[in-house]
N, C-alpha and C positions, 0 to 999 in steps of 0.2 A: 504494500500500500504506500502512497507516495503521505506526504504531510498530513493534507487537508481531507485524504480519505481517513488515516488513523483517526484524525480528530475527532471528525462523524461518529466513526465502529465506538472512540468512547462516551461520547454523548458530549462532546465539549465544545459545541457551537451553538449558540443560541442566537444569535444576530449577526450579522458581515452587510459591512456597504455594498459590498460586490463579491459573493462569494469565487464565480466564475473569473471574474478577472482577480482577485488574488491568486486564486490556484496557477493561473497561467502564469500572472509575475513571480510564484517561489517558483514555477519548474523554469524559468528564464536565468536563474542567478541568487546568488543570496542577496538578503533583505536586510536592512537594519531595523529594528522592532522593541517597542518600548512599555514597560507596565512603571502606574506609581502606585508609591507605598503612602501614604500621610504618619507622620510620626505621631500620632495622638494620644499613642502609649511607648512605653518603653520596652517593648515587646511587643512581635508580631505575633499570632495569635493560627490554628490551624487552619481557619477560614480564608487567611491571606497564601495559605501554601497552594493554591489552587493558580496565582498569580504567576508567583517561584518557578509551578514546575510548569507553566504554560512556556515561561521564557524557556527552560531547560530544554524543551521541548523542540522548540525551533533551533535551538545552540545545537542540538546534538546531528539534526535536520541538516547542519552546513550554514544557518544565519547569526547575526550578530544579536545577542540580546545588551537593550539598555535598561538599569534597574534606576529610576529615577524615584528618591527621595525626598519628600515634600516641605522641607524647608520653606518656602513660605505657602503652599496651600495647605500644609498643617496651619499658619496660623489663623487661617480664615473657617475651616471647618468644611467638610461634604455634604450639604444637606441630603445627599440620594441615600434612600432608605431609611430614614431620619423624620422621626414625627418632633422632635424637640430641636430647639437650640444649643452647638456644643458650646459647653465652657471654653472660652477664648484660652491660649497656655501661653504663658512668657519666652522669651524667647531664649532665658538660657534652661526650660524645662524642653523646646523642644531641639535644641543645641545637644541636650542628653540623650533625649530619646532618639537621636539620628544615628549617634555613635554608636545606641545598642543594636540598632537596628540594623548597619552598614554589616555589623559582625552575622546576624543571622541568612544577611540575603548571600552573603560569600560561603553556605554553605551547601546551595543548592546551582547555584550558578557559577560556571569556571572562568574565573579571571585572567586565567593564561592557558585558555585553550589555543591550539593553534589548527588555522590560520584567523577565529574568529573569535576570540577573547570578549566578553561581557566588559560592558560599561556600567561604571556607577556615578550617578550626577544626581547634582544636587539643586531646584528651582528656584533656590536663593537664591542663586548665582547671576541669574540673567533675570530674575524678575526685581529684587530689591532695587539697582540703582535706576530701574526707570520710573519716571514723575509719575504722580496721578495725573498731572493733563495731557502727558505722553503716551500715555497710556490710553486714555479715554480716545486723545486725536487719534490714534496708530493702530487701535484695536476697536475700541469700542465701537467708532464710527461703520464697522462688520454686518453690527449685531442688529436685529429688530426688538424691543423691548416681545413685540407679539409675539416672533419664535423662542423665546427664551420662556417666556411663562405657558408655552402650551408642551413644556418638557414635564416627562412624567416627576421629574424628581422636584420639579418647581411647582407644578399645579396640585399636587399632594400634600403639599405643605401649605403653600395660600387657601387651601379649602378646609384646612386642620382649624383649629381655635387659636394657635400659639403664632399660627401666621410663616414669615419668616422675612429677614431682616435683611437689609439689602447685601452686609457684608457676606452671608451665605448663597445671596443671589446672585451676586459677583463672582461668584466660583468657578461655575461656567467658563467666564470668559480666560481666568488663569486658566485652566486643563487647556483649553483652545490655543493659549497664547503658549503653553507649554509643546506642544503637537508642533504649533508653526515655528518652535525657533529650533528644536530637533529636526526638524525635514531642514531648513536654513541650512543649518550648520554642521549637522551629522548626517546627511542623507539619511533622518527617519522616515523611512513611507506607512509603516503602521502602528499602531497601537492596541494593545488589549488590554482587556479586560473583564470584571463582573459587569453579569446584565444590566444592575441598575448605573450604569458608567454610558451606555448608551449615547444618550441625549448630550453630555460631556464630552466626547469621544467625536458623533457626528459633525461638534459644533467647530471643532477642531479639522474634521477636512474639510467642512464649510470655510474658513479663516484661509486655510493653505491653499483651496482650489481660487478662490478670490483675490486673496493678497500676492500670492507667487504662482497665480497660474498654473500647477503643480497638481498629480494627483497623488491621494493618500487612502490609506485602508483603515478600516473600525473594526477589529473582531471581536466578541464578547461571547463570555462561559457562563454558560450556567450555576445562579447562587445556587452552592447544595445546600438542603437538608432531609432531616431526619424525616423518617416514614408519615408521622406526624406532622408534616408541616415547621415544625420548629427548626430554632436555626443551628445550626451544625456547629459543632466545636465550642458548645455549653454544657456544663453538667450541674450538677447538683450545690458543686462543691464552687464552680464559676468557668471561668473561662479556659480553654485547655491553651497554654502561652509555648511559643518555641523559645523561650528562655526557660535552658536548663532551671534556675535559681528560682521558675517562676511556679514550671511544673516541671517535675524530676523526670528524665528518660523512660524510670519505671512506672510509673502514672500517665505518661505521654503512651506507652507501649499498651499498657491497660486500658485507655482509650481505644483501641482500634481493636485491642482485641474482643473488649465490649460490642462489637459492631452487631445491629441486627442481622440478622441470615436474610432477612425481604430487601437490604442494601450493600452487602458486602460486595457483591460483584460489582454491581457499579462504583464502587472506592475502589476498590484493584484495578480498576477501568481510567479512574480518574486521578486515585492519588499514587498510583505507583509509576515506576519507567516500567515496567513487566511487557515484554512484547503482547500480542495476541495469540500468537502461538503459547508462550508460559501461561495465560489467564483461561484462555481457555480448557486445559485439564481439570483445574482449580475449580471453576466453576462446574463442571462435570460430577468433582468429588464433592464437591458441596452440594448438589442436587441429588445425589445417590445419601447419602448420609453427614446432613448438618450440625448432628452432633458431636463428629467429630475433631470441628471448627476448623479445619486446613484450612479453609479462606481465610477466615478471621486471623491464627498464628500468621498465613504469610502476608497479608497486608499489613499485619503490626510490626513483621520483621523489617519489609520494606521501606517504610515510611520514618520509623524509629535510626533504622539505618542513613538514611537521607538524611534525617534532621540532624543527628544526634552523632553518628558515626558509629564503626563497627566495635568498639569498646563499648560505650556505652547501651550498646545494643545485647551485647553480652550480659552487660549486667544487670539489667531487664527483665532477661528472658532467666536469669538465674534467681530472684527473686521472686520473679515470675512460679520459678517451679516450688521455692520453698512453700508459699502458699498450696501447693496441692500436693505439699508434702515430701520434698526432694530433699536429699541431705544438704545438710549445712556445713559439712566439713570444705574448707577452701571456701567460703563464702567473705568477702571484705567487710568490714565495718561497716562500709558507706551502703551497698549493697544490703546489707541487714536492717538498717535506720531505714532505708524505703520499706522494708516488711513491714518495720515496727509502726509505718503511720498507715498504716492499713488496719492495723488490726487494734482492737480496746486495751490499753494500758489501766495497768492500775500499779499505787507503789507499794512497795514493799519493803519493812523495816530489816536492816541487811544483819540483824544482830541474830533471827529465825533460822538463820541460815548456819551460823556459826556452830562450832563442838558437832555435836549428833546431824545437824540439822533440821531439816523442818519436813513431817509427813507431808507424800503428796496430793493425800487427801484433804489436809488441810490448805494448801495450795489452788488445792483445782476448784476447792469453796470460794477462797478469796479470790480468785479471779474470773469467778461468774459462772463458771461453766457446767456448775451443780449446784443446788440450793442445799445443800445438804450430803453429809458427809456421807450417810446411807447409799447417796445415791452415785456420790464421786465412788464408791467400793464396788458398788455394783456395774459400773461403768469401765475401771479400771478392768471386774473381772471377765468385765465381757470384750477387754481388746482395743475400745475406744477412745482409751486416753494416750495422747504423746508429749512425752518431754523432749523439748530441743528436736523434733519430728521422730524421737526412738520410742519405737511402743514400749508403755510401763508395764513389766508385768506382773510386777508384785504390788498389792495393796500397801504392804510393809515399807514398799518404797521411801528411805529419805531423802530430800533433797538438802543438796549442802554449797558452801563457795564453790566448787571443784566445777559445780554444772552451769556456772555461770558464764552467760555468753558475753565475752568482749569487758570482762567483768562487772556487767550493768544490768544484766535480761536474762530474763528464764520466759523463753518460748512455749506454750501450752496448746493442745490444740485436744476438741473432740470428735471424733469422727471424721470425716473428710476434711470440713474447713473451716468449723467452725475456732477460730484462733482468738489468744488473749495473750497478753505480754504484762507481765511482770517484772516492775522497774524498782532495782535496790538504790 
């Protein structure tokens, strides 16, 4: 399959200016091709990986990706998608959030490929020293106030209560004026992006086809989510973030492996490199037997690998196993802390522990997993209880310092997964 049929087979086209004549211009030559990021946090989030691996996508394809950082249309705000106003952010909060973010986009996009190395820029750069009346003469004068408010991302918001304010309505025309100085200057002829970027995107070959005479392409992905409707790369717990610090490789890995079975194929579809030849067995074994989760493991292998790297991917999937009861011998510290915020802590006075030590029945009381010493006995005798994931098999059991992990945790678990942690 050449580019633009791949992209179809994974459902990652939702709008093109022209999808026929793009096709023709990537089999003419490579393209330069651009996505932006807005820095509005300090951390991209999984949602934006759909961006990432769009550009990777075309880089691996023989084009140039450019990741454009939004230095100043971070500080104006994106009203597409957006029923409120965002908090305005100062500019040395989004000075920070650029620098975290330059470090995440360098993990999916190769900066010294050769012959088409990835660019990373920044829209401060060309947008900050021009005037607002240079601005207004040299761009605005483009624009119809009428085509800009019958844009879905504008006419959804004017019909909302809370309105929206002109600096959000201005937006527009930065993405636009961002589009025309990349075709200027770098020979960009396209841009992508999420569906609701559209109207942003268009307004931007509208500018270039006008001001330089010039054509340019719009292509847009499908927002994913959840079976439900809801939006993708939320949980419970909040937002799933590609900062390590923000969410741990083994909880980033947990995510995916969470994946429903009525979506998995489409994310191996979408969020992996996996040819169609690799996805299609996978999908195969997953229609024969779901419960096996081989979708689920290898799109968390995948994706965890990409973000996160083949180490941290390890340590993941090692974690990963203690919870369903894998040894813990060879397991790291750091490694064991991801188990330990999984599972219920309770403390534990370390003096219990000392001389004889402390029954494990009294143990498996304090740590929830029997109401009653009766029934931690009868639990032990039936097989069910593990220390540190070793089955107990004596009631008599004491535990003592010796069984202490990392000398802080006594791991407990009943039956398959049900785990508690025990902090001295």
């Amino acid at each position: 399959m050449n580019l633009i049929e791949d992209l179809q087979w994974r459902g990652l086209i939702a709008d093109c200016t022209d999808l026929a004549g793009l096709g023709q211009r990537l089999a003419a030559g490579p393209v330069t091709l651009y996505c932006g990021f807005d820095p509005t946090g300090d951390s991209l989030h999984v949602g934006h990986l759909m961006g990432q691996l769009m550009l990777r996508r075309f880089q691996l394809a023989g084009h140039r990706p450019v990741a454009l950082a939004g230095g100043a249309t971070g500080m104006i705000g994106d009203p597409s998608g957006r029923s409120a106003e965002r908090n305005l952010l100062t500019r040395e909060q989004l000075t920070h959030n650029i620098e975290r973010i330059k470090r995440q986009l360098t993990r999916l996009i190769d900066f010294e490929a050769v012959p088409n190395p990835a660019l990373l820029v920044d829209n401060a750069e060309w947008t900050a020293p021009v005037s607002f009346l240079d601005f207004l003469r040299d761009i605005g004068k483009y624009f119809s106030v009428n085509m800009m408010v019958a844009k879905d991302s504008v006419r959804s918001r004017m019909e909302g209560e809370g309105g929206i304010s002109y600096t959000e309505f201005s937006y527009m025309l930065l993405q636009a004026f961002d589009f025309y100085h990349l075709r200027e200057t770098n020979t960009c002829e396209l841009q992508i992006g999420g569906s609701d970027q559209y109207g942003n995107i268009t307004a931007g070959t509208d500018l270039i086809r006008k001001k330089l005479g010039l054509g340019a392409w719009g292509l847009t992905f499908p927002l994913i989510t959840k079976s439900d409707g809801t939006k993708f790369g939320k949980t419970a717990s909040g937002a799933v973030w590609l900062d390590p610090e923000k969410t741990s490789p083994y909880r980033f890995y947990q995510f995916f492996i969470n994946t429903e079975d009525s979506m998995v194929v489409e994310y191996l579809k979408k969020f992996t490199l996996l040819s169609r030849e690799e996805i299609e067995p996978l999908a195969a074994e997953h229609a024969r037997n779901p419960g096996a989760r081989v979708a689920q493991r290898a799109l968390a292998r995948e994706v965890t690998a990409l973000v996160h790297g083949p180490e941290a991917l390890q340590a993941a999937v090692k974690a990963s196993e203690i919870l369903f009861g894998g040894t813990i011998e060879g397991v790291s510290e750091e490694v064991f802390h991801d188990v330990v915020g999984e599972a219920p802590t309770r403390a534990l006075d370390n003096t219990r522990l000392e001389g004889a030590g402390a029954p494990i029945v009294d143990l498996v009381v304090h740590a929830g997993l029997a109401q009653s010493k009766g029934q931690a006995r009868k639990d032990i005798e039936a097989g069910g209880i593990y220390l540190n994931n070793i089955r107990v098999g004596e009631v008599a059991r004491m535990v003592t310092t010796a069984d202490l992990l990392f000398g802080s945790f006594i791991l407990l678990r009943k039956g398959k997964r049900t785990y508690a942690v025990l902090k001295v």
